[in-house]
C-alpha positions in Angstrom: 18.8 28.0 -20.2 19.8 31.0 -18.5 17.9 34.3 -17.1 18.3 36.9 -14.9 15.9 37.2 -11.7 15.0 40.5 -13.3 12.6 38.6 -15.8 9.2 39.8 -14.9 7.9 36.5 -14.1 10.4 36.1 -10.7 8.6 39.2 -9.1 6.9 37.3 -6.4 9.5 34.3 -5.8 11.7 33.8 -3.2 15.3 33.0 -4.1 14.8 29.0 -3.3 11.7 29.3 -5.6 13.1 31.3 -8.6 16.3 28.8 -8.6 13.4 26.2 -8.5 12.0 27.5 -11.9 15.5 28.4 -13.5 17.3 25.3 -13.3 15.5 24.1 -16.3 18.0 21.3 -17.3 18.4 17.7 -15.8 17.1 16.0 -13.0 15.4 18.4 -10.1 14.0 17.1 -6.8 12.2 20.0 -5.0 11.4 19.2 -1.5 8.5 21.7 -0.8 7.4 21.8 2.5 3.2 22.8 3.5 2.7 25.8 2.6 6.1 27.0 0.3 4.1 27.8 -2.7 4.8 24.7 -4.9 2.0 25.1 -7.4 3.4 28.6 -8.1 6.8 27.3 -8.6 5.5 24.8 -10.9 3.3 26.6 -13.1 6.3 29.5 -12.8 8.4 26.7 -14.4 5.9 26.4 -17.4 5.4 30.0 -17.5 8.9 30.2 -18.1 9.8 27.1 -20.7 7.5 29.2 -23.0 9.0 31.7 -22.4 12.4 30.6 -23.9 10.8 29.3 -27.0 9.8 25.8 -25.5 6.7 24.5 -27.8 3.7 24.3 -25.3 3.3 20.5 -26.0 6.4 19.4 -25.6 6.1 19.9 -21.6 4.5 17.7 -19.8 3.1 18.3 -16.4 1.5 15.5 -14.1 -0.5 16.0 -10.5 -2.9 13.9 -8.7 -6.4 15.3 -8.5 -8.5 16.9 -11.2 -8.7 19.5 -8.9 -5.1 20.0 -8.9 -4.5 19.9 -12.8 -7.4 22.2 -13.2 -5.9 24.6 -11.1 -2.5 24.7 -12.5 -3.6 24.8 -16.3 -6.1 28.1 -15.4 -2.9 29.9 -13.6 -0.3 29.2 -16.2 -2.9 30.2 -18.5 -3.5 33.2 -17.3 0.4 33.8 -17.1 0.7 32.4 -21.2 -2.4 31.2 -22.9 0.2 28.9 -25.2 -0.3 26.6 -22.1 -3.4 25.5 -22.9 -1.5 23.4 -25.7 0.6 22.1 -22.9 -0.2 18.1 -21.3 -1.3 19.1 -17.8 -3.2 17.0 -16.3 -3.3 13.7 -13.5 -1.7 10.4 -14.3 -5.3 9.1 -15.2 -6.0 11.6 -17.8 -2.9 11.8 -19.2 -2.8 7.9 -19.8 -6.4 8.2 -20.8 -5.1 10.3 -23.6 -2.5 8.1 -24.6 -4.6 5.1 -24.6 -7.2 6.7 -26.7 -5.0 7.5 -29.6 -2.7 4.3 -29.6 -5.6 1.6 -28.1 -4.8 -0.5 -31.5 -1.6 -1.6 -30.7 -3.2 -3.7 -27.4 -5.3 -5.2 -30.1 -8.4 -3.2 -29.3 -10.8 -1.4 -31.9 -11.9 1.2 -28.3 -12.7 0.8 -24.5 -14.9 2.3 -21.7 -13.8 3.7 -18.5 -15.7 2.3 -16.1 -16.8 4.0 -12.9 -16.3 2.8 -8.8 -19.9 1.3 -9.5 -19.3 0.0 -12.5 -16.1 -2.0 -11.0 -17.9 -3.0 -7.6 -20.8 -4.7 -9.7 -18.3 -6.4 -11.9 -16.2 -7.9 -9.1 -19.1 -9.3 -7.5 -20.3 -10.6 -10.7 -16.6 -12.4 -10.7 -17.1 -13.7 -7.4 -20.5 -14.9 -7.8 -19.3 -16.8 -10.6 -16.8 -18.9 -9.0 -19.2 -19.6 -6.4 -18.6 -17.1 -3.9 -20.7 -14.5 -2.1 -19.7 -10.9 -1.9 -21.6 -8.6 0.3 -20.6 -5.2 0.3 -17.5 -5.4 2.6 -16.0 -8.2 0.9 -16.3 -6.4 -2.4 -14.8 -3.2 -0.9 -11.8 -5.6 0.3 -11.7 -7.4 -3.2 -11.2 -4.5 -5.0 -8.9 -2.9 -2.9 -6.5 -6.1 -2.8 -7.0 -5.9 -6.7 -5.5 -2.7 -6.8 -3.2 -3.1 -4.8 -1.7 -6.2 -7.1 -2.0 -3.8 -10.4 -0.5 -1.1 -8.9 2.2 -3.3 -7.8 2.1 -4.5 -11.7 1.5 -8.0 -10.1 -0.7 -9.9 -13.0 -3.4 -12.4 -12.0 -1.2 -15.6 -13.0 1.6 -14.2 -10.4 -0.9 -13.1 -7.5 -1.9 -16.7 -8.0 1.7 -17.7 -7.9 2.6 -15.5 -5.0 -0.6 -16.6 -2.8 -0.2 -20.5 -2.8 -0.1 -21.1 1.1 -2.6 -18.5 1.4 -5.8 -20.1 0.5 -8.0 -16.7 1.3 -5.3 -14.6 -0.8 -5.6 -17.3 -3.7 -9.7 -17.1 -3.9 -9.3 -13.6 -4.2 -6.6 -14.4 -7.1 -8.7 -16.2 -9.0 -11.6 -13.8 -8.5 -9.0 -10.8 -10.0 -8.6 -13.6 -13.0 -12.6 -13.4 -13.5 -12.6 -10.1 -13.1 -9.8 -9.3 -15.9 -11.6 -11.5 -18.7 -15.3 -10.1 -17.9 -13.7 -6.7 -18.2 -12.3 -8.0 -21.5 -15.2 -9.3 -23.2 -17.3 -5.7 -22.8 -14.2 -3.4 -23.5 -13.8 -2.1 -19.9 -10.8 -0.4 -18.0 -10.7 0.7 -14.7 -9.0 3.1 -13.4 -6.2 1.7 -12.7 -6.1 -0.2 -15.8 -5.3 3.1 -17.3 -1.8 2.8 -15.9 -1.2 -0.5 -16.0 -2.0 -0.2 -19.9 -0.1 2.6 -21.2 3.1 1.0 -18.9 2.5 -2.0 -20.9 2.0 -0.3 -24.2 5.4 1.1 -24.3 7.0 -1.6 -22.8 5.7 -4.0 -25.6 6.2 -1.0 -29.0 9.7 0.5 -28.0 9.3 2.3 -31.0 5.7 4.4 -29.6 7.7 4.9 -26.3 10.5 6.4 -28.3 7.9 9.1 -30.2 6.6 9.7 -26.4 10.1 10.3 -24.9 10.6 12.9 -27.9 7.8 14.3 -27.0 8.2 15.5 -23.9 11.4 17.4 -23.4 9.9 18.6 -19.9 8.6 16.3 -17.1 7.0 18.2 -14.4 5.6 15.8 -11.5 3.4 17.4 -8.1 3.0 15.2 -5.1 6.3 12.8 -6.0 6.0 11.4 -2.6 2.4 10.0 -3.4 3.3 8.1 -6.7 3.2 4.3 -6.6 5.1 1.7 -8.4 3.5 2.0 -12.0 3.4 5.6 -12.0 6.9 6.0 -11.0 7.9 3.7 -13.9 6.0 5.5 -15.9 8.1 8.9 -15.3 11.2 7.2 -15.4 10.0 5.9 -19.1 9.0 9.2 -20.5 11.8 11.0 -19.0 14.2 8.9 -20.1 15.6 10.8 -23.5 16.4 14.1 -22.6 17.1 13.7 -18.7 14.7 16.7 -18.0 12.5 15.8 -15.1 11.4 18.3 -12.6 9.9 16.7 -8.7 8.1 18.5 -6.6 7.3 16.7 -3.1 7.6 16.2 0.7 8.1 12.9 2.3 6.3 14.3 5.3 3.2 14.7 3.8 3.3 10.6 2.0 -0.1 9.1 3.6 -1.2 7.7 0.8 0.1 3.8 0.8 -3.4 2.4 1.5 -3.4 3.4 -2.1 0.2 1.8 -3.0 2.3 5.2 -2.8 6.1 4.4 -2.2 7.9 6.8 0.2 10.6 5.2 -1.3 9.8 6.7 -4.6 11.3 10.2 -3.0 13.6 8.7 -0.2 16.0 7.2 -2.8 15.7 8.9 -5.6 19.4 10.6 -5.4 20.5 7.4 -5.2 18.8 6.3 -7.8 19.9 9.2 -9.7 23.1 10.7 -8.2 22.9 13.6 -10.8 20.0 15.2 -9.4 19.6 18.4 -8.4 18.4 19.0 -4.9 16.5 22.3 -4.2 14.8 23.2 -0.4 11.4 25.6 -0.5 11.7 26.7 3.2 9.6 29.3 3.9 5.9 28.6 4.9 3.6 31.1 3.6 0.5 29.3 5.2 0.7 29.0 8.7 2.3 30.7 12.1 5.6 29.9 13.1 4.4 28.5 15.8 2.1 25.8 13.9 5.2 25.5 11.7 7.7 24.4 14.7 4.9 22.6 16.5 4.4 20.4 12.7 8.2 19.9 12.1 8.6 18.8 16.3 5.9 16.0 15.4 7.4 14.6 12.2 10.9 15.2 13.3 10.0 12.0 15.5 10.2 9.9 12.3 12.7 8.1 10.9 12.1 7.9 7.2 12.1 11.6 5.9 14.6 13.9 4.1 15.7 16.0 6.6 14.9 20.5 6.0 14.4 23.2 7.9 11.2 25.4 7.6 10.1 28.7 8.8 7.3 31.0 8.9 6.9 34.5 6.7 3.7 35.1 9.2 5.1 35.9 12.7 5.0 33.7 15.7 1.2 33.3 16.1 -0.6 31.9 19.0 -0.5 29.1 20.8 -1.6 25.8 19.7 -4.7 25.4 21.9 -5.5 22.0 23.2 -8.6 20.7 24.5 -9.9 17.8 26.6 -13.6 16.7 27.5 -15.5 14.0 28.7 -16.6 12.8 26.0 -17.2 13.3 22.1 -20.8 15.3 22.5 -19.0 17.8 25.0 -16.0 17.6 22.4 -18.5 18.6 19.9 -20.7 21.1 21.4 -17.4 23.1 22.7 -16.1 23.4 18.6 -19.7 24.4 17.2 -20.0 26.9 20.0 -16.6 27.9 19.8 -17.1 28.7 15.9 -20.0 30.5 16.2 -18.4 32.9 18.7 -15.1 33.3 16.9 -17.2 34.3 13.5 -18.6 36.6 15.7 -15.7 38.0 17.6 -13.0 37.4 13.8 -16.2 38.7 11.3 -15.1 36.2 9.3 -16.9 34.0 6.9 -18.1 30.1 7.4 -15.6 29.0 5.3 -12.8 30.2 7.2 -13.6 26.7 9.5 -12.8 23.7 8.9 -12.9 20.6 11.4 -10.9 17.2 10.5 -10.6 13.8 12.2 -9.1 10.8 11.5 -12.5 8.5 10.7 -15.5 9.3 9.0 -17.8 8.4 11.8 -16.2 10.6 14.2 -18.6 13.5 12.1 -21.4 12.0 13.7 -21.8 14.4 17.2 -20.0 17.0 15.7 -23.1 17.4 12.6 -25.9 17.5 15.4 -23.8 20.5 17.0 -23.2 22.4 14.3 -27.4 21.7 13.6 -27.9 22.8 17.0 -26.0 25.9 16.3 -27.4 26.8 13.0 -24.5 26.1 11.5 -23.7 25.6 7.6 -21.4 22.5 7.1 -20.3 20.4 4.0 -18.6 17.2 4.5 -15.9 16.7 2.2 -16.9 13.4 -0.2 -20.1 13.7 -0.5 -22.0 12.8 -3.1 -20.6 14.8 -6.8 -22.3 15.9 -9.4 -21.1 13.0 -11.4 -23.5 10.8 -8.6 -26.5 12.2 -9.0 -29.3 9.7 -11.2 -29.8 11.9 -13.9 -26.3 12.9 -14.3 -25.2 9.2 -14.3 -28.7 8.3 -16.5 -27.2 10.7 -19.2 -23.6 9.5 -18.9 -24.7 6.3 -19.1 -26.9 6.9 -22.2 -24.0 8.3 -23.5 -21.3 5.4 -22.4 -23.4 2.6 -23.6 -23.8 4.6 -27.4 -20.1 4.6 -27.4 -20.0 0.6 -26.7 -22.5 -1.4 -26.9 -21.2 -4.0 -25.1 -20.7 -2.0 -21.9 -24.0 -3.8 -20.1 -23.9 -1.7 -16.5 -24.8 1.1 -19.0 -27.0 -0.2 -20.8 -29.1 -2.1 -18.1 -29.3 1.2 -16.5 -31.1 3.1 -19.2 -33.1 0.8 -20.6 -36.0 2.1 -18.6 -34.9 5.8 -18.1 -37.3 7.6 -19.3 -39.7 4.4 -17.9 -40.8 2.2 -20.8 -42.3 -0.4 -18.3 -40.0 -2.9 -18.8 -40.0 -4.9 -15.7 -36.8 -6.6 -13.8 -38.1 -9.8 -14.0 -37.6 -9.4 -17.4 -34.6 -8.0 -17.4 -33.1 -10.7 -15.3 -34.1 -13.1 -17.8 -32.1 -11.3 -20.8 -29.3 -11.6 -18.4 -29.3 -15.0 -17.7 -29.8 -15.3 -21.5 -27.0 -13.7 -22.2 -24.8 -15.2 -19.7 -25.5 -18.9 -20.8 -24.5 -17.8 -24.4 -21.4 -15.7 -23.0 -22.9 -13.0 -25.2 -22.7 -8.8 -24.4 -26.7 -7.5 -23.1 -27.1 -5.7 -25.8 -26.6 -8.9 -28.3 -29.1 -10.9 -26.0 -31.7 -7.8 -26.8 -31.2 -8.2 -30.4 -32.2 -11.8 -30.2 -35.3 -10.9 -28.0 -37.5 -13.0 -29.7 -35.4 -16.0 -28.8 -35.3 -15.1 -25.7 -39.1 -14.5 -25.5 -40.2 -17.7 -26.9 -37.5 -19.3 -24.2 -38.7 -17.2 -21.0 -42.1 -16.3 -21.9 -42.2 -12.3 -22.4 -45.2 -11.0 -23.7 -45.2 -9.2 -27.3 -46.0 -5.4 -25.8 -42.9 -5.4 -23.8 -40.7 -7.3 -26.5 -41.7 -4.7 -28.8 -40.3 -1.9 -26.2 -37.4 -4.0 -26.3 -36.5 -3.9 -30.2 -37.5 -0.3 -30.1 -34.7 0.4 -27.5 -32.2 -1.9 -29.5 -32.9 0.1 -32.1 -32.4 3.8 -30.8 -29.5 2.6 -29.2 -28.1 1.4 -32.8 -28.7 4.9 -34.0 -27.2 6.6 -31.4 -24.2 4.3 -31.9 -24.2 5.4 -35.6 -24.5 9.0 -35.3 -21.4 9.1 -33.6 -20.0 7.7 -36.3 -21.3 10.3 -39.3 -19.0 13.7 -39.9 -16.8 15.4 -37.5 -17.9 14.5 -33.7 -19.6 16.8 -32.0 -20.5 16.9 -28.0 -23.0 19.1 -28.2 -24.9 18.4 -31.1 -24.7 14.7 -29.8 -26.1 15.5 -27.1 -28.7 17.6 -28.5 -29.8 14.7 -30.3 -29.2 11.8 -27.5 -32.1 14.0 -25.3 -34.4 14.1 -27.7 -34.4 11.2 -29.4 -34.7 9.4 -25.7 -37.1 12.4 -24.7 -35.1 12.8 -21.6 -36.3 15.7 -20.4 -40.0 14.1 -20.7 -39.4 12.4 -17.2 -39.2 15.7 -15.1 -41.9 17.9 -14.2 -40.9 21.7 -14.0 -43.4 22.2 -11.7 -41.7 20.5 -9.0 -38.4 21.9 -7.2 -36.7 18.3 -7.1 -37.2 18.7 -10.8 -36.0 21.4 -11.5 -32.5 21.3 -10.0 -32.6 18.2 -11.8 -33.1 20.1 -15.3 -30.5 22.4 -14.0 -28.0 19.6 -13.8 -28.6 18.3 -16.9 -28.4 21.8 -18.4 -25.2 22.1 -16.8 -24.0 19.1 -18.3 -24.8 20.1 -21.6 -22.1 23.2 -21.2 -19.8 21.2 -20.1 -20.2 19.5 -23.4 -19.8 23.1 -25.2 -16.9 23.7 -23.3 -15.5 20.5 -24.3 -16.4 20.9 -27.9 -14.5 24.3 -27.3 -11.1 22.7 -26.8 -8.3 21.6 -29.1 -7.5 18.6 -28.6 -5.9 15.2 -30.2 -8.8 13.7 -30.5 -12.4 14.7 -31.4 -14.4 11.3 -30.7 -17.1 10.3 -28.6 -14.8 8.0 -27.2 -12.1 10.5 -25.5 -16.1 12.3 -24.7 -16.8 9.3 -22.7 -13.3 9.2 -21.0 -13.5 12.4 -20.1 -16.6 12.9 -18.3 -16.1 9.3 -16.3 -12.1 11.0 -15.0 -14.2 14.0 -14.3 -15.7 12.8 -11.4 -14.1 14.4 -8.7 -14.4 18.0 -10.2 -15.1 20.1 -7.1 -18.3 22.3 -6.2 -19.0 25.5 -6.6 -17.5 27.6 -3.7 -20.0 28.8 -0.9 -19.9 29.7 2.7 -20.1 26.6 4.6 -17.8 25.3 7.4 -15.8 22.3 6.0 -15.7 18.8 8.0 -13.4 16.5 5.9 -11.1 13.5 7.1 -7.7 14.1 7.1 -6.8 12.4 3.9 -9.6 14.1 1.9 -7.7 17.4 3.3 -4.8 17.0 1.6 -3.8 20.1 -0.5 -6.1 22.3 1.5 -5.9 25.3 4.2 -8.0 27.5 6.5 -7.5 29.6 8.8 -9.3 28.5 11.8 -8.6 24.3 12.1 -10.4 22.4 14.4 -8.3 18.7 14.8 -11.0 16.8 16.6 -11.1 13.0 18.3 -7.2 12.7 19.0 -7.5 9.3 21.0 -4.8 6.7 21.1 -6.0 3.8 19.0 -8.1 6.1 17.2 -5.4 8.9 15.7 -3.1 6.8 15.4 -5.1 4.1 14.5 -4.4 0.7 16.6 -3.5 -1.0 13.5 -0.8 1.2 12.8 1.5 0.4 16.0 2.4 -3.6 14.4 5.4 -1.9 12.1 7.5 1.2 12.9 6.4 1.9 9.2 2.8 2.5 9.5 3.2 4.3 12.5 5.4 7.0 11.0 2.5 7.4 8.0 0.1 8.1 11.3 2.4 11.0 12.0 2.7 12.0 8.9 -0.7 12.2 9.0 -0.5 14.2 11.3 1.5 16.6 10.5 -0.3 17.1 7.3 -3.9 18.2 9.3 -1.6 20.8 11.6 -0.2 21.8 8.6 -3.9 22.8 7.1 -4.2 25.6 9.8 -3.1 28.9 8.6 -3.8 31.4 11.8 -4.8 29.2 14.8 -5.2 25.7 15.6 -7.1 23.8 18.3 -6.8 20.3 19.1 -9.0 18.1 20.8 -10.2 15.0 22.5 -12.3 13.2 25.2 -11.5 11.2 27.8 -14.0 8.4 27.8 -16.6 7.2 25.4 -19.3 4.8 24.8 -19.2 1.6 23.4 -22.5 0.3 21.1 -25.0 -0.6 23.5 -23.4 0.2 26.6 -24.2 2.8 29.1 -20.8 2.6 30.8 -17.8 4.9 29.6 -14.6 3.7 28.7 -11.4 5.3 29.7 -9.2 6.9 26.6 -5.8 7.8 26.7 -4.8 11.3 24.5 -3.2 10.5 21.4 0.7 10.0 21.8 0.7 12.8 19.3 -0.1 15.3 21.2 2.8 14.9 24.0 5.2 15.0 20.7 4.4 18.5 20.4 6.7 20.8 22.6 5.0 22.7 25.7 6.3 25.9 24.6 4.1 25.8 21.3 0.7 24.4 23.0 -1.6 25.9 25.6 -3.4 23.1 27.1 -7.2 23.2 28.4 -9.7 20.7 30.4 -13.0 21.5 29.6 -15.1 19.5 32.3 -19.1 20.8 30.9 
């Protein structure tokens, strides 16, 4: 395809960014550095496939976070509303899609997408099983070493394989094997089942891959450097007919492989593919040049990374400030005061702030602080709207009329609104159940069995049946005509009287009733949509990847870890606890490779500030139960930062 930089669309683009969105054709690694205006290159790019005739769903473009997606379908939207016929989305929802249409050919009539709850319960229910215990730690670890093996594509029979003279790796093998088949008799996935499932689905019906691969004549890809074994397969599958594949990443920012991301994925990809087309976004539009050089000093210390040069559109900026204390409640006092004043001094909003660290718990003085001060502050993970008890009631409700074999739903409802059906009773349908290897919701059907066998009296067997029942009809009426969020759930809140359990009268209440009303748009909008498929299946699906939709926006200061900062920018960036052992963490200096993810990491929260950035730390702290401070040494970091970028500051009160 060719144009002339006079098409309308190029306006705003930079020459590395409009050759970016041109070079339609063939393989196209873009290495976009913080702050070079990726997501308007890429939603540029879609912009202009329509424009030269491309049909909207024959482009396929894949990012990380809902957050993400959503962003880039509203502005290529807004630049051709043909995109809303485009596949934009993450890797989960895309899958999710796939999956949904094609789940026959695994040998499957439908499944549920179960949710980090659902999957904690159901590995400790696999490790109980074989006779193991499983507090909350251990399940945290067991899941995470699960994932780890899918996302590897590593099945249960080869992690057993592979973990023979590890006897704690092979218990946890065994577990994942438990695990797999209870997900299999109640028609779960997890997330990263999702995957794992569509990989295997066109590895095992060449001939569906092949209708895919036609399909999408564009691959677009955000965040290459953060894609793990599976998803990377994955691209390379789809992209494999027409050769079109468009990557858009930066090695510096991959600190994701906790999570299984391959830096290798975007490190060898030319030599994976020598035909590619290499293309350098340069110029930072988000910070200072000097947060810029002080960023690219940092990572420059690393060995694994695609060398590039970057520079700042904003001027020079001031000086990096750093800042050392005593210890973490001066630390934290000095950044809540120093906010306040700098609102005061800068008439800017809250939201302009933002403080990150490398651990969760180092929030802990810095939240009585910005109390003290008056301060408002959101931490960054809280709980989501998806969290709340009547949001995850109703989703539930709705989950467990979609399959009635999915039990976490269904033990979860079966007393929402309360129909005094006790857990001692509950327990024994369970155990019922689990001797006869039946589903719950087959044990409740046989309740009179189980009654005459555990001794449950007739009023609350009769509660029972009458739940078995409305749970039956809300199976069927998904079922009957054309599928229809809304008027489902319509029907699903009245039929359960759902609303009968709040009391208007009471504020708690109400913002309850207001979440649930909210809800209930969001079906509307959904119902609103073309889509695929119209099923209370892809509903389900939908709602449970939907989880980590983001907040409405207000005027807060932001405290977020590092990680959970990815993507985002403020202007005033507060880089708080920067201890050795702490940032980087002491685990990180046994392989070269872990350290140079710590500085990576690094460079990603400098690379968050947009005017100024301070960086802090204390020089002694307080172990549990001791009154005596411990010496800390600065983080390494912050002497791989050049002199001529930083002003440096001892604060001693």
């Amino acid at each position: 395809m060719l144009a002339t930089v006079e098409n309308p669309l190029m306006g705003t683009l930079n020459s590395s960014q409009q050759r970016a969105v041109l070079t339609t054709e063939g393989r196209v690694l873009v290495l976009a550095g913080a702050g070079s205006g990726k997501t308007k290159v890429l939603t540029t790019r879609i912009a202009y496939l329509l424009q030269q005739g491309v049909d909207p769903w024959r482009i396929l473009a894949i990012t990380f976070t809902n957050k993400s997606a959503k962003e880039m379908k509203e502005r290529v939207t807004g630049m051709d509303s043909r995109a809303s016929k485009s596949w934009i989305g993450t890797f989960h929802s895309i899958c999710n899609r796939i999956l949904s249409t094609n789940i026959h050919h695994l040998g499957m009539d439908m499944f549920t997408l179960m949710d980090d709850t659902d999957q904690k319960a159901l590995v400790k229910t696999a490790a109980v099983q074989l006779g193991l215990e499983a507090d909350k730690n251990i399940v945290y670890n067991l899941l995470s070493q699960i994932s780890l093996w899918k996302n590897e594509a590593i099945s249960p029979g080869q992690a057993q394989s592979n973990s023979t003279g590890d006897k704690e790796k092979l218990a946890v093998s065994h577990i994942y094997q438990k695990y797999e088949d209870l997900k299999a008799i109640h028609n779960y996935f997890d997330y990263d089942d999702l995957l794992l499932k569509t990989v295997h689905l066109f590895q095992n019906n060449p001939e569906l891959l092949g209708r895919y691969q036609n399909l999408f004549r564009y691959v677009l890809v955000d965040e290459f450097q953060d894609t793990n074994k599976i998803q990377f397969d994955l691209i390379e599958m789809l992209s494999q007919k027409h050769g079109n594949i468009f990557l858009v990443g930066d090695a510096d920012q991959s600190i994701y492989s906790f999570r299984s991301a391959k830096i290798e994925n975007i490190l060898s990809y030319q030599k994976i593919h020598p035909e590619t087309q290499l293309i350098l976004l340069q110029e930072n539009y988000r910070s200072t040049q000097n947060i810029v050089n002080a960023s690219n000093s940092l990572v420059g210390n690393n060995k694994m990374r695609l060398e590039r040069e970057a520079f700042s559109v904003s001027g020079v900026g001031d000086d990096i400030h750093v800042f050392r204390f005593n210890d973490a409640s001066r630390e934290a006092d000095f950044v809540a005061r120093m906010i306040v004043n700098m609102k005061k001094a800068t008439q800017c909003d809250w939201k302009d702030f933002a403080v990150l660290y490398r651990m969760n718990f180092q929030s802990k003085h810095l939240e009585l602080a910005l109390r003290d001060e008056n301060i408002p502050y959101k931490i960054v993970g809280t709980t989501s709207f998806y969290d709340r008890k009547e949001i995850k009631d109703l989703v539930s409700y709705i989950r467990a009329s979609h399959n009635l074999t999915d039990d976490y739903a269904l033990e979860r409802v079966i007393n929402v609104p309360s129909r005094k059906i006790g857990k001692t009773t509950i327990e024994k349908i369970y155990a019922f159940a689990h001797e006869r290897r039946i589903p719950f919701f087959v044990a409740l059907q046989n309740i009179d069995e189980v009654a005459a066998l555990s001794k449950i009296n007739k009023s609350t067997v009769a509660k029972i049946k009458e739940f078995a029942t409305l749970m039956q009809e809300l199976s069927q009426l998904a079922l009957v005509g054309e599928f229809s969020a809304t008027k489902f759930m319509q029907t699903l809140i009245k039929k359960t009287d759902f609303m009968g359990q709040f009391d208007k009268e009471k504020e708690e209440d109400e913002t309850r009733i207001e979440n649930v009303t909210h809800l209930r748009d969001y079906a509307r909008h959904w119902d609103a949509q073309e889509k695929e498929i119209n099923s209370l299946a892809q509903f389900v699906s939908e709602i449970t990847l939907d989880g980590d939709s983001d907040e409405d926006e207000e005027d807060f200061v932001t405290l977020t870890s590092v990680h959970s900062a990815k993507g985002l920018e403020w202007p005033e960036t507060f880089v708080i606890g920067l201890e050795d052992d702490v940032f980087p963490h002491y685990r990180s200096k046994q392989k070269l490779s872990d350290l140079e993810e710590e500085r990576r990491l690094m460079y990603v929260a400098m690379t968050r500030a947009g005017k100024r950035l301070y960086l802090t730390h204390s020089a002694f702290k307080y172990e549990y139960g001791s009154q005596k401070p411990i010496r800390q040494k600065p983080s390494p970091f912050l002497g791989e930062i050049p002199d001529n970028y930083k002003t440096v500051m001892i604060q001693t009160a």
